[in-house]
VOVO-394519 format. One record per residue (C-alpha): x, y, z. Coordinates in nm, 3 decimals. Layout:
<torses>
+---------+---------+---------+
|       X |       Y |       Z |
+---------+---------+---------+
|       X |       Y |       Z |
...
+---------+---------+---------+
</torses>
This chain:
<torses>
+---------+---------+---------+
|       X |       Y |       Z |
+---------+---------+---------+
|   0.000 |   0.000 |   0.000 |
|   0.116 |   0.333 |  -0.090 |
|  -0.069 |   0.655 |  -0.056 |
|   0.019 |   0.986 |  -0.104 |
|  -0.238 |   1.297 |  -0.067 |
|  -0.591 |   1.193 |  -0.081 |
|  -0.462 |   0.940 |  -0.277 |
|  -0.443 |   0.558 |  -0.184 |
|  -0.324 |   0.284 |  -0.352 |
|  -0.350 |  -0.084 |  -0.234 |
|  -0.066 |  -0.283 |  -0.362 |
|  -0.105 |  -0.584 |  -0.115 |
|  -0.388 |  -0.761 |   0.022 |
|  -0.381 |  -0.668 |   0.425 |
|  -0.451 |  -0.964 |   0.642 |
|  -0.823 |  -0.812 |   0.856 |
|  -0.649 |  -0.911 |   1.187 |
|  -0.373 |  -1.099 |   1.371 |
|  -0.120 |  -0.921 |   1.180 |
|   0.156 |  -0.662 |   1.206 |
|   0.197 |  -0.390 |   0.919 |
|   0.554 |  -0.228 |   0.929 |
|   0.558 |   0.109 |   0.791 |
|   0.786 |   0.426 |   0.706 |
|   0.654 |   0.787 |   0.716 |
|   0.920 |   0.923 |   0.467 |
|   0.860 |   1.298 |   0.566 |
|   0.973 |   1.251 |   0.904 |
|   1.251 |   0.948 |   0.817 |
|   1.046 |   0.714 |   1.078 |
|   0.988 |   0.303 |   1.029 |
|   0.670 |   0.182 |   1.234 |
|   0.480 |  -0.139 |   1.294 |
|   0.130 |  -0.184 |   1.410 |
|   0.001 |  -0.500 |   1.537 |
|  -0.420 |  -0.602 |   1.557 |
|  -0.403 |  -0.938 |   1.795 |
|  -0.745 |  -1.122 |   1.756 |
|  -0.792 |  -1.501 |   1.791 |
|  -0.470 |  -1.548 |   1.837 |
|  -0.425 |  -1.336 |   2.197 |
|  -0.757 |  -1.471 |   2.279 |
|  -0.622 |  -1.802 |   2.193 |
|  -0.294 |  -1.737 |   2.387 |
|  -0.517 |  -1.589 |   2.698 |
|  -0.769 |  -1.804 |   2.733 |
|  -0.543 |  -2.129 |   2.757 |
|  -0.535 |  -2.046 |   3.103 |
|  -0.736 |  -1.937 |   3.401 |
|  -0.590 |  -1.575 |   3.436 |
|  -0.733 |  -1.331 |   3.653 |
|  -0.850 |  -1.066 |   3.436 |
|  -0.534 |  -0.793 |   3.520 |
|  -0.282 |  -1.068 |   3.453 |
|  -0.485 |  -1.188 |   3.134 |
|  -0.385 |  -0.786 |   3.060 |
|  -0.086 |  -0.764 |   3.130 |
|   0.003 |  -1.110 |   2.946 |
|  -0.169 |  -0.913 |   2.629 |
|   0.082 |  -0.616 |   2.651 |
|   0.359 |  -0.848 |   2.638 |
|   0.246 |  -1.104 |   2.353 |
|   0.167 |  -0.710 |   2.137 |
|   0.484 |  -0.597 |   2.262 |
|   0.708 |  -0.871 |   2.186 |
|   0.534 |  -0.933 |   1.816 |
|   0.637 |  -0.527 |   1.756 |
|   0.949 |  -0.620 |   1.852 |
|   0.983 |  -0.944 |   1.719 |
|   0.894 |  -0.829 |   1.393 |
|   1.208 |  -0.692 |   1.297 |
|   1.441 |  -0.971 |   1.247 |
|   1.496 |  -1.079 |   0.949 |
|   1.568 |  -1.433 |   0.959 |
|   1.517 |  -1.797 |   1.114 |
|   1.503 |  -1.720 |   1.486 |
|   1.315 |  -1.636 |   1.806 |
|   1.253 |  -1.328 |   1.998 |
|   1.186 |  -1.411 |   2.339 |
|   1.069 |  -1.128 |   2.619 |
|   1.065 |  -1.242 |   2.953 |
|   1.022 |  -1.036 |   3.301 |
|   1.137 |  -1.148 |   3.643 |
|   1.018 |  -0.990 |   3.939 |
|   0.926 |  -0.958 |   4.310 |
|   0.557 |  -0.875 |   4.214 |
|   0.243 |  -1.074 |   4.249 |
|   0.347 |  -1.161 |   3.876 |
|   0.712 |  -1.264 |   3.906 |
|   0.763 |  -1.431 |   3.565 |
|   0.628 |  -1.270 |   3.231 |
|   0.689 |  -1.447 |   2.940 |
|   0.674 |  -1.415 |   2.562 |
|   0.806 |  -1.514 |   2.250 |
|   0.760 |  -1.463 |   1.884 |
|   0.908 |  -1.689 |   1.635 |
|   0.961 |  -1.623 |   1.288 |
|   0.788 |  -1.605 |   1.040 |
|   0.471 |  -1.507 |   1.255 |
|   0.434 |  -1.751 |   1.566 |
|   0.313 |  -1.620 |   1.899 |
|   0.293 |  -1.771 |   2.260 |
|   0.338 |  -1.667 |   2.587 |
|   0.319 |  -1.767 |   2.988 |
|   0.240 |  -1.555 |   3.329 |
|   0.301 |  -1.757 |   3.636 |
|   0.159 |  -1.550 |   3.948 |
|   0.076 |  -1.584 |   4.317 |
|  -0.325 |  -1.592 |   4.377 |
|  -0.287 |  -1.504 |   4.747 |
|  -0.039 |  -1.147 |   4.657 |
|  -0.272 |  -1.076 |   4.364 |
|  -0.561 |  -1.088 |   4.589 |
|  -0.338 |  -0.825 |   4.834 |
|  -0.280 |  -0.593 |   4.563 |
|  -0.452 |  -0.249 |   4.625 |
|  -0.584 |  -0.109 |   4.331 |
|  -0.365 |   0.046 |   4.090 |
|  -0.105 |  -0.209 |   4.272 |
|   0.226 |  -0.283 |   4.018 |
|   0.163 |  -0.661 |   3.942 |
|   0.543 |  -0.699 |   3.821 |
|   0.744 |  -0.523 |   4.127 |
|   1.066 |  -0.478 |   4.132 |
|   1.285 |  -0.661 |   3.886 |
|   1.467 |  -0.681 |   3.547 |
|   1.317 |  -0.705 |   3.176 |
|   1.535 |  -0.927 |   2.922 |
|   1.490 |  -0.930 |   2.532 |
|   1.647 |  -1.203 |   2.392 |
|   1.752 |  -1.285 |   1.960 |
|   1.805 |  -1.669 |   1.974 |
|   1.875 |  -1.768 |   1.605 |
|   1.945 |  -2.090 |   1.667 |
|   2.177 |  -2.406 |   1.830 |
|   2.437 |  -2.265 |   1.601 |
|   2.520 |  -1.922 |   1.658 |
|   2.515 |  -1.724 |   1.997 |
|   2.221 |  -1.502 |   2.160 |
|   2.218 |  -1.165 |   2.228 |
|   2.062 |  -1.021 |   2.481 |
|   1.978 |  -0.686 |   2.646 |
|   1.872 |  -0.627 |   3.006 |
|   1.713 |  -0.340 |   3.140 |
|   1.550 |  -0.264 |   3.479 |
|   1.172 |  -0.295 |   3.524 |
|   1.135 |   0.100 |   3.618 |
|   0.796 |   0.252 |   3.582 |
|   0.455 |   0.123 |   3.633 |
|   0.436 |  -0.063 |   3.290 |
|   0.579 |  -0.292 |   3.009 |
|   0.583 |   0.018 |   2.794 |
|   0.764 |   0.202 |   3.015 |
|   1.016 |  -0.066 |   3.031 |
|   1.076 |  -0.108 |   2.655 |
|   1.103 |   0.274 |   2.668 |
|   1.372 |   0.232 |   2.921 |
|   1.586 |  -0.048 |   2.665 |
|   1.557 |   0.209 |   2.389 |
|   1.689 |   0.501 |   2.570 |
|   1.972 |   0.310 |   2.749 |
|   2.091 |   0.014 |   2.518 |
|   1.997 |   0.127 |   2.198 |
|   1.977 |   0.511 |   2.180 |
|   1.692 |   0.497 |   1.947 |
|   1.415 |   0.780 |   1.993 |
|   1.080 |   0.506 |   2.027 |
|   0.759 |   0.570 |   2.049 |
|   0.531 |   0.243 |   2.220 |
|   0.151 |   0.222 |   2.279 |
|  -0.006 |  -0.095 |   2.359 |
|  -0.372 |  -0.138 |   2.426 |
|  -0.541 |  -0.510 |   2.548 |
|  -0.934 |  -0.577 |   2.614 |
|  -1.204 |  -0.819 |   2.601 |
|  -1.460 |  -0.767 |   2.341 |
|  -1.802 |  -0.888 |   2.288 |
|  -1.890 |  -1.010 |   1.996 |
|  -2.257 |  -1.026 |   1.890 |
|  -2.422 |  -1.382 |   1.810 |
|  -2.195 |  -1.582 |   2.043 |
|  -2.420 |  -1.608 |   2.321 |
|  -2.358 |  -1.962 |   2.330 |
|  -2.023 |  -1.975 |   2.308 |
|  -1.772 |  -1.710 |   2.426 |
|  -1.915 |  -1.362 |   2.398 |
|  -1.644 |  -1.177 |   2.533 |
|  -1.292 |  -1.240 |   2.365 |
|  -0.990 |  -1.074 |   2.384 |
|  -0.801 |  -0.812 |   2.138 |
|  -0.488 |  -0.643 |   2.196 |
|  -0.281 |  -0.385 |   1.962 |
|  -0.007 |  -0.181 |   1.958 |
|   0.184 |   0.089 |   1.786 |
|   0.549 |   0.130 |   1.762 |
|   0.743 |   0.439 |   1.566 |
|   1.123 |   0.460 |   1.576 |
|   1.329 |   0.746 |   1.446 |
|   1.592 |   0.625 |   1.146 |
|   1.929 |   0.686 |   1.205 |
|   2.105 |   0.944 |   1.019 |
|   2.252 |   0.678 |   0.812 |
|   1.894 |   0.506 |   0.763 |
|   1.729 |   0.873 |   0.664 |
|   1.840 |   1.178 |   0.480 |
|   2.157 |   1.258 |   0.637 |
|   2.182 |   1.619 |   0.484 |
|   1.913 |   1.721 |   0.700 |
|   2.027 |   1.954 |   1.009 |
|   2.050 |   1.854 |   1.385 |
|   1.761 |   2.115 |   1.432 |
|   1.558 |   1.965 |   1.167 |
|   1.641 |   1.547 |   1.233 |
|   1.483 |   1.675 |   1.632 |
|   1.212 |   1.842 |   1.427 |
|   1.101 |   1.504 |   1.251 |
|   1.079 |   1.280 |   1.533 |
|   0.879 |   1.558 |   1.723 |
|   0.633 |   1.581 |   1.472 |
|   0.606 |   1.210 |   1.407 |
|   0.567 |   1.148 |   1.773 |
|   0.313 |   1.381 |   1.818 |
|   0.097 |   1.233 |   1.544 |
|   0.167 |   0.857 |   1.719 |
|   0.052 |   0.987 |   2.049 |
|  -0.286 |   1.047 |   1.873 |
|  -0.384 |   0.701 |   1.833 |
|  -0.665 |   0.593 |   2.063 |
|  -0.680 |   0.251 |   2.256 |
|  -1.026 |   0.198 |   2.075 |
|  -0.856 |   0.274 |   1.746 |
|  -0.590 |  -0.015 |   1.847 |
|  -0.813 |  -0.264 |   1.921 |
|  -1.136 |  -0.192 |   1.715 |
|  -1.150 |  -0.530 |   1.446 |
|  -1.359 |  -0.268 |   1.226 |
|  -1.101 |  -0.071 |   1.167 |
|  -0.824 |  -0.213 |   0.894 |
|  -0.471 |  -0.168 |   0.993 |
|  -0.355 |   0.001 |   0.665 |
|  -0.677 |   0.286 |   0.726 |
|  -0.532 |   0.327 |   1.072 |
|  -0.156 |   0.355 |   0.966 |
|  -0.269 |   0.645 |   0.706 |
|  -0.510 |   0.786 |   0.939 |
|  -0.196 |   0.868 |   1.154 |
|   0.024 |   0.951 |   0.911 |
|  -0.075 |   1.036 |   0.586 |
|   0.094 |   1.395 |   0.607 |
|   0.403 |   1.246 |   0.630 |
|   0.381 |   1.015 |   0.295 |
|   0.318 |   0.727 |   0.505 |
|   0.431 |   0.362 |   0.297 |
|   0.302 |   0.067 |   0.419 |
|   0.524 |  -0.299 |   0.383 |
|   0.347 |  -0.634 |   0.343 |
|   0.193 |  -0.743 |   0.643 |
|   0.331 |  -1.037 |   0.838 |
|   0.024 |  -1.259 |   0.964 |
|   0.039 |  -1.380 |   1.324 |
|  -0.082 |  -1.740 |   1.483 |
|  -0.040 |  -1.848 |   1.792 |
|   0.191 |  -2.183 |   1.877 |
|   0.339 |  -2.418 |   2.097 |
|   0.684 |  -2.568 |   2.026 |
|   0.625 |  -2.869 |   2.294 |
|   0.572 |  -3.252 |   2.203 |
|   0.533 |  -3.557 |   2.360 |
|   0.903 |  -3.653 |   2.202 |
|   1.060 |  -3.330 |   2.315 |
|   0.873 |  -3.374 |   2.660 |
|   0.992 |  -3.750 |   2.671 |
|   1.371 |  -3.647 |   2.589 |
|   1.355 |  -3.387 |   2.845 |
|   1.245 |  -3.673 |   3.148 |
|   1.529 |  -3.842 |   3.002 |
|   1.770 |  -3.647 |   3.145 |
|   1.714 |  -3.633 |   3.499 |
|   1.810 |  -3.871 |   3.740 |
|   1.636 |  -4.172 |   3.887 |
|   1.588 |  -3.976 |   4.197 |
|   1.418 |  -3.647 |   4.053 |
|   1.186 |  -3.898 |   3.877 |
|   1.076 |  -4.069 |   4.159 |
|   0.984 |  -3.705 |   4.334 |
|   0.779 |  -3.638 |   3.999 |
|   0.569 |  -4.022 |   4.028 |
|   0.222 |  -3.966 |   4.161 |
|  -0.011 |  -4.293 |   4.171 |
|   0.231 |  -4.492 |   3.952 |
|   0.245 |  -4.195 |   3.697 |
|   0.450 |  -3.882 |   3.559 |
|   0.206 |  -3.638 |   3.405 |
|   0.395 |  -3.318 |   3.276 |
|   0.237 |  -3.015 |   3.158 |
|   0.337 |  -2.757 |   2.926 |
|   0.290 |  -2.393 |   3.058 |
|   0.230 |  -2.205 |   2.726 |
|  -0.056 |  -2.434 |   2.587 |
|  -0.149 |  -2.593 |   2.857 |
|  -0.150 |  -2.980 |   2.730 |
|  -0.051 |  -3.259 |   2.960 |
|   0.153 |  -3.553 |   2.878 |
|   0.156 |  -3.883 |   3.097 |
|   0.452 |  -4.091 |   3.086 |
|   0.524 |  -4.412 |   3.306 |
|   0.809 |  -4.384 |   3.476 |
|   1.021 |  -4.669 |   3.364 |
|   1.008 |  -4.704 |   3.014 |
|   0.855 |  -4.314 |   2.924 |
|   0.585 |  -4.467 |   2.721 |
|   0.234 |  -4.409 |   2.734 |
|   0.060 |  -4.590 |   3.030 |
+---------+---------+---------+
</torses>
């Protein structure tokens, strides 16, 4: 999609939802992503029985980490995962290319129940966002502290201190009723988000003055910080309409969309090869009435082993 003016031109079929549409606004020299997270949050949500602010919070990560996740290039992984002192004090997410999603909250009931409102669920702690492209080459990572009173503000922090990239974040996560489905599941959840990064002189048009590169990224923040949560999340409202909504003053260009599903990399093979490398005595402690059940905690499925040979009882 390309549109310029009043103009608009659709070059490639946009995915209606589960997607993320990278973008540049050339005016400004700013790249951008937007993601709309339908089934597939609701999919990654409901999995579990979440309390409804960690089902939230889980949502911010799994739109967070497909904005960032978005941007390699390759075979890999992007994996975002938060450790903390807080009622929540293990956040996980990853996104693995070329559009899989999943992600895990593991929380205390009893602290969560303590929580005054407007409590921090995550505490005190440290965010890590790992590249994993595989067995053969090493990971990098970067570590920031969990400082503010939100994911965004964490990701915010990373920019700032390990990569000194101007960033703009917005994420946005609710359930949403759908009409017809009062049999089923009437309310479902959506999340969305909005990330804007300022190129680097080398990425944009280096003869542009230090006065004028601040101007850009002023103006093209401003514009981002327009964007409403309902805007986000609304399944009415096409990505590409959204992205020029924001940004057609600045000769917004839209890529082709990357469609998102959610997954599970566990198996009852990978499971089984796991047992198989713990002792006889840490199997024993994991027997319970003649069996080893294991259960995966991203999708939730259970596998029962028995505990001599690891086949199906």
């Amino acid at each position: 999609m390309t549109e310029r003016g009043s103009e608009q031109q659709i070059e490639l079929r946009i995915p209606e939802d589960d997607l993320i549409l990278p973008f540049q606004a050339e005016h400004a020299d700013v790249l951008g992503r937007l993601v709309k997270l339908g089934p597939t949050v609701d999919t990654i949500l409901s999995r579990h029985d979440y309390p409804e602010p960690v089902s939230q919070l889980l949502g911010e990560a799994a739109a967070l980490t497909a904005l960032l996740g978005a941007s390699l290039k390759f075979e890999g992984k992007f994996i975002l995962q938060a450790s903390t002192d807080g009622p929540v004090d293990l956040l996980v997410a990853d996104y693995q290319v070329p559009g899989g999603l999943r992600g895990y909250a593991r929380f205390s009931a009893e602290r969560l129940a303590e929580l005054p409102p407007n409590g921090r669920l995550l505490g005190e702690g440290h965010l890590a966002m790992t590249i994993d492209r595989g067995n053969d080459t090493e990971r990098y990572q970067g570590v920031v502290p969990l400082e503010g009173d939100s994911l965004t503000e964490a990701a915010d922090t990373y920019f700032r201190q390990s990569e000194q990239l101007p960033t703009f974040i917005r994420l946005a996560v609710a359930r949403h009723y759908r009409a017809g489905k009062a049999g089923g599941r009437p309310w479902t959840w959506r999340a969305g988000g909005l990330l804007v990064q300022k190129l680097t002189r080398e990425g944009g048009r280096t003869s542009r003055s230090d006065a004028a590169f601040e101007e850009d990224w002023t103006r093209a923040k401003s514009l981002a910080e327009t964007v409403e949560d309902h805007e986000l999340l609304d399944p009415t409202l096409p990505a590409d309409r959204l992205v020029y909504r924001l940004f057609h003053e600045e000769q917004v260009r839209a890529y082709r969309a990357i469609s998102l599903e959610s997954y599970c990399s566990c198996s009852r093979a990978r499971v089984e090869e796991l047992l198989k490398r713990f002792s006889p005595e840490d199997l024993a402690d994991m027997v319970v009435d003649g069996e080893v059940w294991v259960t995966c905690e991203f999708c939730n499925s259970r596998y029962r082993f028995d505990p001599g040979s690891f086949t199906e009882a």
